[in-house]
C-alpha positions as YAML, in Angstrom:
chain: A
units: angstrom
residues:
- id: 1
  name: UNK
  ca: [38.32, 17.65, -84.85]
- id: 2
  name: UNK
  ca: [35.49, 19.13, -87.25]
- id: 3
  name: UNK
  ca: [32.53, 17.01, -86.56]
- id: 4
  name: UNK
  ca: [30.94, 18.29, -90.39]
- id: 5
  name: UNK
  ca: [34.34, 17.18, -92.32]
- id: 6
  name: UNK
  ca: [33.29, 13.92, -91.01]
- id: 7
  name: UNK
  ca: [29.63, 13.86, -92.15]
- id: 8
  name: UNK
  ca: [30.22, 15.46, -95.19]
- id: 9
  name: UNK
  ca: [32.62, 12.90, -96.12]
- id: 10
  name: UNK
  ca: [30.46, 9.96, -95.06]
- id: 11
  name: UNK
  ca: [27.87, 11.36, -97.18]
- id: 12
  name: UNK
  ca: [29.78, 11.58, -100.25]
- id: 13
  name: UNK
  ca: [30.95, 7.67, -99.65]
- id: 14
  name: UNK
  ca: [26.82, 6.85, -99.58]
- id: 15
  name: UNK
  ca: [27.16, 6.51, -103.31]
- id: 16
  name: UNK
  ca: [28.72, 3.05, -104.75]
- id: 17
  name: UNK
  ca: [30.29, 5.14, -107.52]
- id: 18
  name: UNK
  ca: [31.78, 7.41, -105.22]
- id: 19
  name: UNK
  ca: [33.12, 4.76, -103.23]
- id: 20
  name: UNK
  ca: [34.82, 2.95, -106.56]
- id: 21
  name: UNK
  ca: [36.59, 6.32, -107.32]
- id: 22
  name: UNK
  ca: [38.15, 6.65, -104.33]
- id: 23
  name: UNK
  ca: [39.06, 3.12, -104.81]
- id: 24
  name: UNK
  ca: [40.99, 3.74, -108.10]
- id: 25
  name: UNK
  ca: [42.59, 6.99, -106.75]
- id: 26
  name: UNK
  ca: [43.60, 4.66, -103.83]
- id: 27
  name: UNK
  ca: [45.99, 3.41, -106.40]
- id: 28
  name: UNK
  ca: [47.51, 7.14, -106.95]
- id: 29
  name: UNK
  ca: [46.59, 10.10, -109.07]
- id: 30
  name: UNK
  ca: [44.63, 9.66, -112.44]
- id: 31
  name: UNK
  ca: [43.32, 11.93, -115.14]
- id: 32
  name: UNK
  ca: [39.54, 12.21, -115.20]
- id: 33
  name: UNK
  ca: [38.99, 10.87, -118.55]
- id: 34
  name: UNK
  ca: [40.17, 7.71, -118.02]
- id: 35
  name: UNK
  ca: [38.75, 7.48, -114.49]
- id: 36
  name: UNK
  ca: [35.83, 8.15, -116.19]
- id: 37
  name: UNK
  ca: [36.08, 5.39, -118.89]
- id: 38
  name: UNK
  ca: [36.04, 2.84, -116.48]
- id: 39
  name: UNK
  ca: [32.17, 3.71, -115.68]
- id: 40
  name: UNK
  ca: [28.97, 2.88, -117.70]
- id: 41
  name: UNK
  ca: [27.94, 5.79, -117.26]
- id: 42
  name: UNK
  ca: [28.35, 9.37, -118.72]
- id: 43
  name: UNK
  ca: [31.37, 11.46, -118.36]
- id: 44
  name: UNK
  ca: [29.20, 14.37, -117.14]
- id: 45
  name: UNK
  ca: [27.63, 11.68, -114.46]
- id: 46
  name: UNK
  ca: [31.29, 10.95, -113.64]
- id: 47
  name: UNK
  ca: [32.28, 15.23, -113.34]
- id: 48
  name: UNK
  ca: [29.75, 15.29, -110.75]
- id: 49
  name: UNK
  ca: [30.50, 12.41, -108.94]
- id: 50
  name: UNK
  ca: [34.51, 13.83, -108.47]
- id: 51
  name: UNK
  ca: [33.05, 17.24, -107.82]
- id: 52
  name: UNK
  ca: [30.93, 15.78, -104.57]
- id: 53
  name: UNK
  ca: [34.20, 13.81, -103.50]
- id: 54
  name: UNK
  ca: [35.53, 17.24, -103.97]
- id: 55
  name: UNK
  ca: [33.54, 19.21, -101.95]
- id: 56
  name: UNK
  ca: [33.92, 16.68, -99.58]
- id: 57
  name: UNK
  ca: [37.84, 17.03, -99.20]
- id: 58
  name: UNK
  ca: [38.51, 13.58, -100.49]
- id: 59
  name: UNK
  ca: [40.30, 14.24, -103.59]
- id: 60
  name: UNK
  ca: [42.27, 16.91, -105.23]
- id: 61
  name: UNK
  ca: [42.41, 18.04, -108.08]
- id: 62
  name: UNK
  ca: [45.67, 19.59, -110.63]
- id: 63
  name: UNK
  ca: [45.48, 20.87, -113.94]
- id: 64
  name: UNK
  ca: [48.96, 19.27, -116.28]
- id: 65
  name: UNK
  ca: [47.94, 20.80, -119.16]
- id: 66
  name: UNK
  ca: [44.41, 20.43, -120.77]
- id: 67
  name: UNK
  ca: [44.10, 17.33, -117.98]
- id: 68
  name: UNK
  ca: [42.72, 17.67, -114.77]
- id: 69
  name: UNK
  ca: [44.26, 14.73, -112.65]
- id: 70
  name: UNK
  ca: [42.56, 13.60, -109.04]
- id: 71
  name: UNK
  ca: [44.07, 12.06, -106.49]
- id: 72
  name: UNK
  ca: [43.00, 11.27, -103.14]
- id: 73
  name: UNK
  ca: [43.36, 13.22, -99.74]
- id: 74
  name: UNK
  ca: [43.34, 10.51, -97.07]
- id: 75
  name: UNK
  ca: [42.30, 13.84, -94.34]
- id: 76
  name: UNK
  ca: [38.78, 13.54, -93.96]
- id: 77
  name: UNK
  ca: [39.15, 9.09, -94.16]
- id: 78
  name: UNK
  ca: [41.33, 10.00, -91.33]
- id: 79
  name: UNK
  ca: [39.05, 11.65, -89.10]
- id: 80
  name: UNK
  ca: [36.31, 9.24, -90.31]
- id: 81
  name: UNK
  ca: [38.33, 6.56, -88.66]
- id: 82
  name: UNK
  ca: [39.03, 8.82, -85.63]
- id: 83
  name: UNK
  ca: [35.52, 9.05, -84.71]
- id: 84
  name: UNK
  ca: [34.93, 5.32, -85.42]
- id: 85
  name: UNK
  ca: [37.56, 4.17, -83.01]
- id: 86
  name: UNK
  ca: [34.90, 4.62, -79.79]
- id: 87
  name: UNK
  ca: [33.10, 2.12, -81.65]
- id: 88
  name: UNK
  ca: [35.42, -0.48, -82.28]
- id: 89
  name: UNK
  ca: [35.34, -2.12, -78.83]
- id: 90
  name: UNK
  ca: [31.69, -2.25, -78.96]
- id: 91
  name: UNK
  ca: [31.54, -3.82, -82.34]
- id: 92
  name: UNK
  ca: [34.69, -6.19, -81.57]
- id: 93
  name: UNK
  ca: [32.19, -7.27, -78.46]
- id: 94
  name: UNK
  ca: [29.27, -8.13, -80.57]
- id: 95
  name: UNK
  ca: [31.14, -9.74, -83.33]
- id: 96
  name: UNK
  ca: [33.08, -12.02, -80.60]
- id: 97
  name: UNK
  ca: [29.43, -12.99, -79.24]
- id: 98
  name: UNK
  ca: [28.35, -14.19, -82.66]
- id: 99
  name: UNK
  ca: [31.58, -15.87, -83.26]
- id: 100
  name: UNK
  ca: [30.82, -17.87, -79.57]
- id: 101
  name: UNK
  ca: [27.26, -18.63, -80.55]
- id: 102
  name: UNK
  ca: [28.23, -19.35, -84.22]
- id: 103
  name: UNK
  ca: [30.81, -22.33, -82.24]
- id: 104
  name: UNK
  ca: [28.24, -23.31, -80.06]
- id: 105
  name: UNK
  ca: [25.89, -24.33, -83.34]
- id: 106
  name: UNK
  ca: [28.74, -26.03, -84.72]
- id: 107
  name: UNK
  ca: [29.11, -27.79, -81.52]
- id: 108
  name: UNK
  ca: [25.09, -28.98, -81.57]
- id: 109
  name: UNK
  ca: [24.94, -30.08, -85.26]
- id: 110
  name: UNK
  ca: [28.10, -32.23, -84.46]
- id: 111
  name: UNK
  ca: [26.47, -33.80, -81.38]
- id: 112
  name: UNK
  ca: [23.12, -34.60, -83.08]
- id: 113
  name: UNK
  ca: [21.41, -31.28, -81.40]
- id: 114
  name: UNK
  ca: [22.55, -32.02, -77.74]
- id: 115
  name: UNK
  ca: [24.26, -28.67, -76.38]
...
């Protein structure tokens, strides 16, 4: 596994516009005008944004013509989600606690505060 894929990756999803890209490409392969025309922002802002996602290994890119078209490279998610997996069973611990506590609340306001 290449622990920098992984970090470079997870930086490029830091950014909410990023993360909305790779959400449309999610959908299959798009031409960058009209992924950009779906943003309030410039197409130039856009161009930079795919670039980072790029350089990241998170989308490709084609020329068909005069249109570059992106799609996404699930790799890099991949090994995001391999390295998350030692985590899960921690996290599914913690969110069980809160789900017991959260019941045991319930269980108080019911019973007028007794536990």
């Amino acid at each position: 596994m290449c622990y920098a894929c992984p970090v470079e990756a997870m930086q490029a999803l830091g950014d909410p516009t990023r993360r909305a890209l790779l959400d449309l490409l999610a959908g299959g392969e798009l031409p960058a005008g009209e992924l950009a025309d779906r943003f309030p922002v410039s197409r130039p802002a856009i161009s930079r944004h795919l670039r980072v996602l790029r350089e990241a290994g998170l989308v490709r890119v084609r020329s068909d013509g005069r249109q570059r078209l992106y799609a996404l490279d699930p790799g890099p998610l991949r090994e995001i989600d391999d390295w998350l997996e030692r985590y899960r069973d921690l996290w599914a611990h913690r969110l069980d606690a809160l789900d017991t506590e959260m019941a045991r609340g319930r269980r108080a306001r019911r019973n007028g505060g007794a536990t």
